[in-house]
N, C-alpha and C positions, 0 to 999 in steps of 0.2 A: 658144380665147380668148373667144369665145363665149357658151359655154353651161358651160365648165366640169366636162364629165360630166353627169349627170342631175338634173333638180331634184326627181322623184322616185323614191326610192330603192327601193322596190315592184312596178316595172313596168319588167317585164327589155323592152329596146326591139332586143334582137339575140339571138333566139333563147330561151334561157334567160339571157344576158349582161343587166347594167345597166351604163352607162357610167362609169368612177372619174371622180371628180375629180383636182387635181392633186394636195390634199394627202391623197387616197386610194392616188395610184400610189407618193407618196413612203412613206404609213406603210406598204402591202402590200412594199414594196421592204424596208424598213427591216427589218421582222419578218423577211422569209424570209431575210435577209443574217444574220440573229442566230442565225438557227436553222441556217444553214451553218455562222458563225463555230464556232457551239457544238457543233456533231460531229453533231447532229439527221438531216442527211440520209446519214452514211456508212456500215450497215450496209443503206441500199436498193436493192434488185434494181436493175442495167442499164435504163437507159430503152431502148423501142424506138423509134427514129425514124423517123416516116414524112414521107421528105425530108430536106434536108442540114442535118438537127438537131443540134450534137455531142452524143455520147451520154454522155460521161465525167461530166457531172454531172445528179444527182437536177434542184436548183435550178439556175440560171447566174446569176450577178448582172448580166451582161450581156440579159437577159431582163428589159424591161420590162410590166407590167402595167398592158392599159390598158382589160380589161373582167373581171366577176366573175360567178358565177352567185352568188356569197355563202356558198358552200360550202366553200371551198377551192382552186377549178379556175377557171383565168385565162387570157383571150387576150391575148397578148404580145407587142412586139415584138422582134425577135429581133437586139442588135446583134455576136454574134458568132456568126455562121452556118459550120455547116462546109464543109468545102471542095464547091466546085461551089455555093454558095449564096448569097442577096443580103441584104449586110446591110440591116436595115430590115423583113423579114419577117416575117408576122403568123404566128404556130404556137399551139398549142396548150399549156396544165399543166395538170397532172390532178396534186391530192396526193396521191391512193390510187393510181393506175394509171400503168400504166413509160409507154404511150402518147406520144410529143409529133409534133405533126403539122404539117407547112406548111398553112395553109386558105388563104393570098393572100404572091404575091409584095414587096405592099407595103399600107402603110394606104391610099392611095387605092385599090388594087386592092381590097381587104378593103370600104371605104366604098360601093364602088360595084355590088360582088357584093351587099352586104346590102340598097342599098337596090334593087336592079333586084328581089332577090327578095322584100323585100316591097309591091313595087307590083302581086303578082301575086295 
C-alpha cells in the first residue's frame, strides 16, 4: 500500500525480480488467464514441482504474480497449493521451463529471507 511495487522499473531489487505494481499483477494475471482460456498452454510438457506445487497445470490462475525479471518468469503467490502445502506460498514460473518451485513458505517468510540476504 505503500510503495505500490517499484518506482523504478530498471532496477530488479530481488535478485533478477523488480517488484509489480497492482495494476501490473492485475494485467500479468489478465494476459496469462487469456492465454489458458485460449488453449496456449495445452500441448506443454508436465511441470516438475519442487514442493507441493500442483503439477496439472502449465499456468494456475490461482497463481498470483507478484514479482518479474521482465522476461516471462514470475515469483507468485501460490493460492492453491497441493496437498501437504500452505496456501499463500511464494514458488516459482518459468514460461520456457516445467520447473516450479517453493523458495518461501509465505510472503513474510519470502520478505524476510530476501531482505536478511541482502544486508549481507
Amino acid at each position: 500500500m505503500i510503495h505500490n511495487g517499484q518506482r523504478d522499473e530498471y532496477i530488479a531489487v530481488i535478485e533478477n525480480y523488480t517488484l509489480l505494481s497492482l495494476e501490473e499483477i492485475l494485467y500479468t494475471w489478465q494476459t496469462l488467464k487469456e492465454l489458458l482460456d485460449g488453449g496456449e498452454f495445452e500441448d506443454f510438457s508436465e511441470i516438475e514441482p519442487i514442493g507441493p506445487v500442483k503439477k496439472e497445470f502449465w499456468w494456475n490462475p490461482r497463481w498470483i504474480s507478484i514479482a518479474t525479471n521482465g522476461g516471462g518468469d514470475d515469483i507468485c503467490i501460490d493460492l492453491d497449493p497441493d496437498e501437504g502445502g500452505k496456501i499463500g506460498k511464494i514458488i516459482t514460473f518459468w514460461h520456457d521451463w516445467e520447473q516450479r518451485e517453493v523458495i518461501a513458505d509465505s510472503l513474510e517468510e519470502w520478505i524476510t529471507a530476501t531482505i536478511s540476504h541482502t544486508d549481507h
